[in-house]
C-alpha positions in Angstrom: -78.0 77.3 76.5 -76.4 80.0 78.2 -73.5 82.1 76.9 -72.0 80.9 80.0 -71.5 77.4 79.4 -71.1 77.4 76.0 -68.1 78.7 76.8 -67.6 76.4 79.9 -68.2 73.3 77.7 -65.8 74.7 74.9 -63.2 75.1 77.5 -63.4 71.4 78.9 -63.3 70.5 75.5 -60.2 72.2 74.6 -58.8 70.8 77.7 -60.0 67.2 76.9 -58.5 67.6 73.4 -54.6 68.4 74.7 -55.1 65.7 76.9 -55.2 63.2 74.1 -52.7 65.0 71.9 -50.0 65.0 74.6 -50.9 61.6 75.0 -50.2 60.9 71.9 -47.0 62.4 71.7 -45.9 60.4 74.6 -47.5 57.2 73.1 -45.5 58.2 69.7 -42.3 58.8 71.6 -42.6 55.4 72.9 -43.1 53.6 69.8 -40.3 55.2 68.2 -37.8 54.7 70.8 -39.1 50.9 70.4 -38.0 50.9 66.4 -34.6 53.0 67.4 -33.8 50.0 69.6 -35.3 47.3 66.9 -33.0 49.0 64.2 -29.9 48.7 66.6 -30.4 45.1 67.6 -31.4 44.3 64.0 -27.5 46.2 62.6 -25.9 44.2 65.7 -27.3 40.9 64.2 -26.5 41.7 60.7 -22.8 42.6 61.8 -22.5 39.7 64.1 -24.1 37.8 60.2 -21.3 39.4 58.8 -18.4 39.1 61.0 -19.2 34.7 61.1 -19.7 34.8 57.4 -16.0 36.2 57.0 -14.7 33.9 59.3 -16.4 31.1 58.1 -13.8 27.9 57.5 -15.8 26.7 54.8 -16.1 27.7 51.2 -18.9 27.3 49.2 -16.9 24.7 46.9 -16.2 22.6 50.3 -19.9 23.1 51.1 -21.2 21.8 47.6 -18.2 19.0 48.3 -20.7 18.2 51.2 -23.7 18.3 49.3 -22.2 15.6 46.2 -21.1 12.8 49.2 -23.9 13.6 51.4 -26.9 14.2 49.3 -29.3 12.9 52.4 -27.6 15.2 54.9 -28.9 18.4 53.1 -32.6 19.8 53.6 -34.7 20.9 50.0 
């Protein structure tokens, strides 16, 4: 093989190879923008969790209450 193409051939490789690391990146950019927006969603549910929990009506002595009179009512 010529010196020629050699170098032709390690050119288009280079080429081909940052090709596939910037797509990559983008690919990796993408995922983690996915998990920024899962770990938002998630910390909205778990204050909504929190906020209904606090304003919750019921104690845990009216819910065990519940569970003596209505043994049938409550799911094992």
């Amino acid at each position: 093989m010529h010196r020629d193409a050699k170098i032709a051939a390690l050119v288009q490789n280079s080429a081909d190879t940052d090709k596939l690391l910037a797509d990559s990146r983008l690919e990796k950019l993408a995922y983690l923008k996915e998990l920024h927006n899962s770990n938002e969603r998630c910390a909205h549910l778990e204050a909504k969790y929190e906020h209904v929990y606090a304003t919750s009506t019921y104690s845990s002595a009216d819910v065990g209450l519940f569970e003596t009179f209505y043994p049938a009512a409550v799911e094992h």
